[in-house]
N, C-alpha and C positions, 0 to 999 in steps of 0.2 A: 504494500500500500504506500502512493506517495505522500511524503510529509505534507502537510496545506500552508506551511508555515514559510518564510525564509527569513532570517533573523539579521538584521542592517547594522545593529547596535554596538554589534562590536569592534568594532574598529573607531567608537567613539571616544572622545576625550569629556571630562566634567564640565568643560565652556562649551561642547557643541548640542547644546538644547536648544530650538529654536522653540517661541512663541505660539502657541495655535490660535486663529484665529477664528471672529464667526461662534465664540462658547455661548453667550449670552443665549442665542437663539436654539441651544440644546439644556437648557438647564434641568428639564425632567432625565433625560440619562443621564448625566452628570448628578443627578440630586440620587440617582439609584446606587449609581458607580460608589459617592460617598460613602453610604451605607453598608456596601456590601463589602468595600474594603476597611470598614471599621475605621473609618476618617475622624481625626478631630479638628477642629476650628482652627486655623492660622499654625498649624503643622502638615507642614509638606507630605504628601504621602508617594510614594511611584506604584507605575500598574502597569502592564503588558497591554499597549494598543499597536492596532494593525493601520498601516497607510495604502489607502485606495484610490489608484487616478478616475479620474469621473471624467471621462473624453463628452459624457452627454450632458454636462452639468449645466443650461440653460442660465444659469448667474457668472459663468466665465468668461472673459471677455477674452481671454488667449484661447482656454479650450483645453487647458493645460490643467486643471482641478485637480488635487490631491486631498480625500479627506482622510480624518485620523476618527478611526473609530476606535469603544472598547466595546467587547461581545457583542461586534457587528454591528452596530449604531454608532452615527455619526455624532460627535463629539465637537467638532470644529473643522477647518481645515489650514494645509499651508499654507502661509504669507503668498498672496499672487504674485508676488514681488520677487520670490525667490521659486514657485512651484515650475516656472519653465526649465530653471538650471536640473530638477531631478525629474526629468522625465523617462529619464534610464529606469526608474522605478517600473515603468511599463513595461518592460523585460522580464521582470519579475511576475505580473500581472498575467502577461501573453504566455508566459509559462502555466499557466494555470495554479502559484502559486501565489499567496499573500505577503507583504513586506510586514516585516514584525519588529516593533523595536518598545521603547520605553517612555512613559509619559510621567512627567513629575505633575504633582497639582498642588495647590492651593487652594484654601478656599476660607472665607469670613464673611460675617453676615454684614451685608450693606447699610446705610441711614435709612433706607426705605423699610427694612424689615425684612428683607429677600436675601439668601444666601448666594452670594459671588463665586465664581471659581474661576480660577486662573493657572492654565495649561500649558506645558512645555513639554517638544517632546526631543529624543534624544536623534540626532541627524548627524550623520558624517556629512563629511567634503563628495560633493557627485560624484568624484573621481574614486569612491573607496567606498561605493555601495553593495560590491560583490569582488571577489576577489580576479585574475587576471589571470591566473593558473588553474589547472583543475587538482583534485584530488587526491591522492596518491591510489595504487589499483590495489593493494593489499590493504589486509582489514587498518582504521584508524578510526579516533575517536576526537572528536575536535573538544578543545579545551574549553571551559566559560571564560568570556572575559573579566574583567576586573582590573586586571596591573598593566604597566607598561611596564614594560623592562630594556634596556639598549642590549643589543648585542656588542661587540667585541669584535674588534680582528677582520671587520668586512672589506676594510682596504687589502686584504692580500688576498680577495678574491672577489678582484672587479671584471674577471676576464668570465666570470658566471653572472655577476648582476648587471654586467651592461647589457645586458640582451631581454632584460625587466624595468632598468632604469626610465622611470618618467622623462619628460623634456619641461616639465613643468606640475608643480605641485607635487601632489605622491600617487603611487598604488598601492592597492590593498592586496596579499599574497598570502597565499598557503606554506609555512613551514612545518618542518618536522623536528622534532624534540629527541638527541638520543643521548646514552648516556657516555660518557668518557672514563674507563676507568686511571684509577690515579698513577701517577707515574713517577721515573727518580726527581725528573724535574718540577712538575706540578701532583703533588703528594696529597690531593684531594681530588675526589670526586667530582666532574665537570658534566654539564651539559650542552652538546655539540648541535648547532642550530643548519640544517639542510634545508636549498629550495630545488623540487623537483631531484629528492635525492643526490645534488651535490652540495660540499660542504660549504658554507657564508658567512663561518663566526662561529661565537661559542661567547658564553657566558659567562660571567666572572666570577668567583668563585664566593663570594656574598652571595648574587645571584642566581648563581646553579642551585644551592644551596635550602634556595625556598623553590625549587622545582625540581627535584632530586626522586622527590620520593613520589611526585605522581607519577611522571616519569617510569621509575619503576616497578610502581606497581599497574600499568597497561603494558610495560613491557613484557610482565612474567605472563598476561594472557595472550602475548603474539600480536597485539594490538599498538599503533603508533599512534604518538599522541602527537597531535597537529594542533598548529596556534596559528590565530590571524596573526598580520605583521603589516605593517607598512615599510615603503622602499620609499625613500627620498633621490633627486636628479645626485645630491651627491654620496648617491649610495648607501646611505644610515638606515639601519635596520630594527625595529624597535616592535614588540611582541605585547599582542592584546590578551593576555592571560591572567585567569586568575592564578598568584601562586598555593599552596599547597597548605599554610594558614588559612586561608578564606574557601578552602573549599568546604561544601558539605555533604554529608554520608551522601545523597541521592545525586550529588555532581560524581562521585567516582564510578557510578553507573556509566558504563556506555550510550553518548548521546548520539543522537541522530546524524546520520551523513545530512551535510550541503545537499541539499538538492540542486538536480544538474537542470542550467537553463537552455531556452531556446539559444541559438549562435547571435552571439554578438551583432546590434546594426548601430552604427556612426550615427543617422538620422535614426531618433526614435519615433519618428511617424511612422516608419516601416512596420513596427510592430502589431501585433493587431491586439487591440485592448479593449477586453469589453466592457459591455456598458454598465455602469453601477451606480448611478446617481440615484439618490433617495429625495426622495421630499417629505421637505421640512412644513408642520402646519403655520410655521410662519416665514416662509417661503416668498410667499406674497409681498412679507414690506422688505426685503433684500434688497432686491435692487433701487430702492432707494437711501441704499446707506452704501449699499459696495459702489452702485457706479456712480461716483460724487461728479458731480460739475467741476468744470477746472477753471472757467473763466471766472474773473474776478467780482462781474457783474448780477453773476446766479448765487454767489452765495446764499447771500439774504434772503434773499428768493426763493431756494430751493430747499434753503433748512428751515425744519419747524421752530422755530425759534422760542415761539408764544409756548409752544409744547415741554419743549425740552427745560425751559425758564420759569414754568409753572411752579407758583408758591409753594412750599413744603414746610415740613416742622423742624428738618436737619439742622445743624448749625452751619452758621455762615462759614463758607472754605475762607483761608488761610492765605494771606497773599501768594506763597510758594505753590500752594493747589493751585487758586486759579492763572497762578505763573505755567504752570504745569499743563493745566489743562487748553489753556491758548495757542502754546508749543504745540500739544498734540494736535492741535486741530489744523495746525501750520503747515504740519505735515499730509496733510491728505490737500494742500492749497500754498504752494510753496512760492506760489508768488502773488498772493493776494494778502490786504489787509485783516487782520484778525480783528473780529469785534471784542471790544471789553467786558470784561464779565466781573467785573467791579464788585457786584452785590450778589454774586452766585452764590447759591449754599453749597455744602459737601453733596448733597444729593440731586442736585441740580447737575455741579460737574461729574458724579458718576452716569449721569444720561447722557449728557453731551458728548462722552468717552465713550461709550457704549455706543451710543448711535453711529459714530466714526472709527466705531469698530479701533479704540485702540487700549491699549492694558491701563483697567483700573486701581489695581492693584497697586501702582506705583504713586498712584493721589497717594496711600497713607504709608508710603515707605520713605527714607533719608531724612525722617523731621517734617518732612513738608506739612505733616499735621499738628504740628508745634506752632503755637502763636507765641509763647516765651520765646523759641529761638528765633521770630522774626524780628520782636522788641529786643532782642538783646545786640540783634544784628544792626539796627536803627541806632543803639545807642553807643555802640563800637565806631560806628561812623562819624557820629557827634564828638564822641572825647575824642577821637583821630583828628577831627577837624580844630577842636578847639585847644589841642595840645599842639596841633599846626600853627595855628593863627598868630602868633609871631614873623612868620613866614608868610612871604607872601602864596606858596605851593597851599596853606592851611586856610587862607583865607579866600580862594580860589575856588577851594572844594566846599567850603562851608554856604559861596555865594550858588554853585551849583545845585546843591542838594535845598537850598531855600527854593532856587527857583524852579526846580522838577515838582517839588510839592507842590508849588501855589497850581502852577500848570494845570497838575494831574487833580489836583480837589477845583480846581474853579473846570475841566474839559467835565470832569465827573456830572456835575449839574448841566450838564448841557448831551448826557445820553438819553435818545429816544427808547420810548416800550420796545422790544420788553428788558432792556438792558440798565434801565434807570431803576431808582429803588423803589421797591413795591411794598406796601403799606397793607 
C-alpha cells in the first residue's frame, strides 16, 4: 500500500515557519483542532497539517492556491505572495501523494469575546522540498528530523559532490549513516557520512557520538539508516536528524520509505494536479478582502470603513497598535495614503487587521499594548531635549517635537466620520 503522506518538514530550520493566511475565515476547524489537541490560551501548540494546491480555487488570482489543512479541512492558506515560488508542491500532489509538514499555533481570546488563532507552518526553501537523489535499493530506514549537525572533511571529496552541487542556494539529499570502527589514529568510534554510496565526510567525534548508537542499532537488523542533508554551491554538508537523545521508543521502529515521485518537470504547469478546492460558507465576502484595490482613489471607497470603525466597549488601542495597524494596512497599499485611526479601539484594529487579512497577533506583542511604555517613551524624549537645551542640537528637537504635537492635535479635529471621535 502507498504511503498518502510525503513529509516536506524536514529539511526545515526553527526561522523557516511561514504565516498562514485566510485563519479568520476557518475558525470552527481551528476552534475543533484546539480542542482536540488539548490547547491552552497564549501557548503555542504544533500539529501535523497537510499542504494542498487548489489549481481550481476561484479566489486566486495566479491560480497558484496552496491550502494548509488539519484532518482534511482547510485551515488557511499560503501567502499569495510567496504560493507561486512552491508550486513544485504539485509534484507531490500529481503523484497522488499529500505534502505533510508542521503547523505551530497560537491562539487568545480577542476584545470582542471570540477566540483568535494564529498559524505558522513549517516550509523549507523550494529548492529543498524533496530530495534530488533517490533512495538507496537495499533495505533503509530514514531518520526523524530534529538536529543539524555539519559534516566534516567534505573538501576532500569534491570530485563526488560537484556533480550534486547547487549553482545557487542549496539541495536537499539523501545520505547514508555508517559506522567507522576506531582506529590507532582516531581511537573512537566515528560515523562515516555516504551520498549515493560514496564517501562525503564523516563526523566528528562529539558528533558521531550522539548518532553512534542509532546507527547501530538499524545496523544489527541489515537496515541503513539514511538522513536528509542539504548541499550548499560550496559544498557544506549539514544532516537533518534527530540525534539518539531525542529519539523515542516508536522513532527506533522502522519508518516508512520516501515515496517515489512522478519525474521531475522544470515548469510545474506540466504537472497534472487535481482539483481540491473547498468552499468556505464564507467564501462569498473573500474577495472583497483578498482582491484589494491598489489605486489610491478606491480606498475609501472600497473599505467598509463605517463597519470596521463601528463603536465597541474595547479599550482604546495604544498609539504603537494603531502605529501598527496603519503599517499593516500600508502594506496591502504601498503607495497610497493611510487614513488615521487616531480614536480606534483595540477591537476596532483587530477588524481592520482581519479584514486585510494581516496577523493580529502582533497588535498585542513587543509592548505595543503598553500605554506606560508609550509615556515613558514621551518623557525620554522631553528630559533628552531639555538636558539638550543648552545646545543648540536640544533646542532644535524640543522646537520639533512642540510642533508635530500642535500639528497632529489641531489635523486630529479636522478628521471626517468615521475616523473622528465618536461619542
Amino acid at each position: 500500500m502507498m504511503q498518502p503522506f510525503y513529509d516536506i518538514s524536514g529539511p526545515c530550520k526553527r526561522s523557516d515557519f511561514t504565516e498562514v493566511k485566510g485563519t479568520y475565515y476557518y475558525s470552527p476547524t481551528l476552534r475543533t483542532m484546539f480542542v482536540q489537541e488539548g490547547a491552552q490560551e497564549r501557548k503555542e501548540f504544533f500539529s501535523l497539517v497537510t499542504l494542498v494546491p487548489e489549481p481550481d480555487n476561484p479566489y486566486s488570482s495566479s491560480g497558484h492556491a496552496i491550502s494548509v489543512r488539519w484532518n482534511a479541512q482547510v485551515i488557511g492558506h499560503i501567502p499569495s505572495g510567496i504560493s507561486t515560488e512552491y508550486r513544485q508542491i504539485g509534484r507531490i500532489a500529481a503523484s497522488g501523494f499529500t505534502a505533510l509538514t508542521v503547523a505551530r499555533v497560537w491562539a487568545t481570546t480577542r476584545s470582542d469575546g471570540q477566540r483568535g488563532y494564529w498559524v505558522s507552518v513549517a516550509l523549507p526553501e523550494p529548492s529543498l522540498l524533496y530530495p534530488i537523489n533517490a533512495a538507496p535499493s537495499q533495505a533503509w530506514t530514514l531518520l526523524p528530523g530534529g538536529s543539524v549537525s555539519q559534516v566534516t572533511k567534505e573538501s576532500d571529496h569534491r570530485d563526488v559532490l560537484s556533480a550534486y552541487c547547487p549553482k545557487t542556494q542549496e539541495n536537499h539529499i539523501l545520505v547514508t549513516l555508517h559506522l567507522m570502527p576506531p582506529t590507532e589514529k582516531r581511537p573512537w568510534e566515528g560515523v562515516e557520512v555516504r551520498l549515493d554510496g560514496n564517501r562525503i565526510g564523516e563526523l566528528t567525534q562529539l558528533t558521531s557520538g550522539k548518532y553512534v548508537s542509532t546507527v547501530r542499532h538499524y545496523s544489527i537488523q541489515g537496515v541503513l539508516s539514511v538522513s536528509r542533508a542539504t548541499l550548499d554551491r560550496a559544498g557544506e554538508v549539514k544532516l537533518f536528524a534527530a540525534t539518539a537523545d531525542l529519539l523515542r521508543p516508536e522513532d527506533l521502529t522502522l519508518r516508512p520509505d520516501l515515496p517515489e515521485l512522478i519525474p521531475y518537470e522544470a515548469d510545474p504547469s506540466n504537472y497534472d494536479v487535481p482539483p481540491a478546492y473547498q468552499e468556505n460558507s464564507s467564501d462569498k465576502n473573500k474577495k472583497a478582502t483578498v482582491q484589494l484595490p491598489s489605486n489610491s482613489g478606491a480606498l475609501l471607497d472600497s473599505t467598509p470603513w463605517a463597519q470596521l470603525l463601528e463603536p465597541d466597549t474595547s479599550p482604546r488601542a495604544t498609539p504603537f497598535q494603531r502605529g501598527y495597524t496603519r503599517s499593516a494596512i500600508s502594506r496591502s497599499f504601498p503607495n497610497t495614503r493611510v487614513p488615521r485611526l487616531d480614536y480606534a479601539s483595540v477591537g476596532q484594529c483587530e477588524k481592520i487587521l482581519h479584514y486585510f487579512n494581516q496577523p493580529v497577533e502582533k497588535l498585542h506583542q513587543g509592548g505595543r499594548d503598553s500605554l506606560k511604555l508609550w509615556w515613558l517613551s514621551i518623557v525620554f524624549f522631553l528630559l533628552t531635549g531639555l538636558a539638550l537645551s543648552t545646545v543648540i542640537l536640544g533646542q532644535i528637537i524640543l522646537l520639533l517635537m512642540a510642533g508635530v504635537s500642535i500639528h497632529h492635535f489641531w489635523t486630529r479635529t479636522k478628521l471626517q466620520p468615521p475616523f473622528h471621535q465618536q461619542r
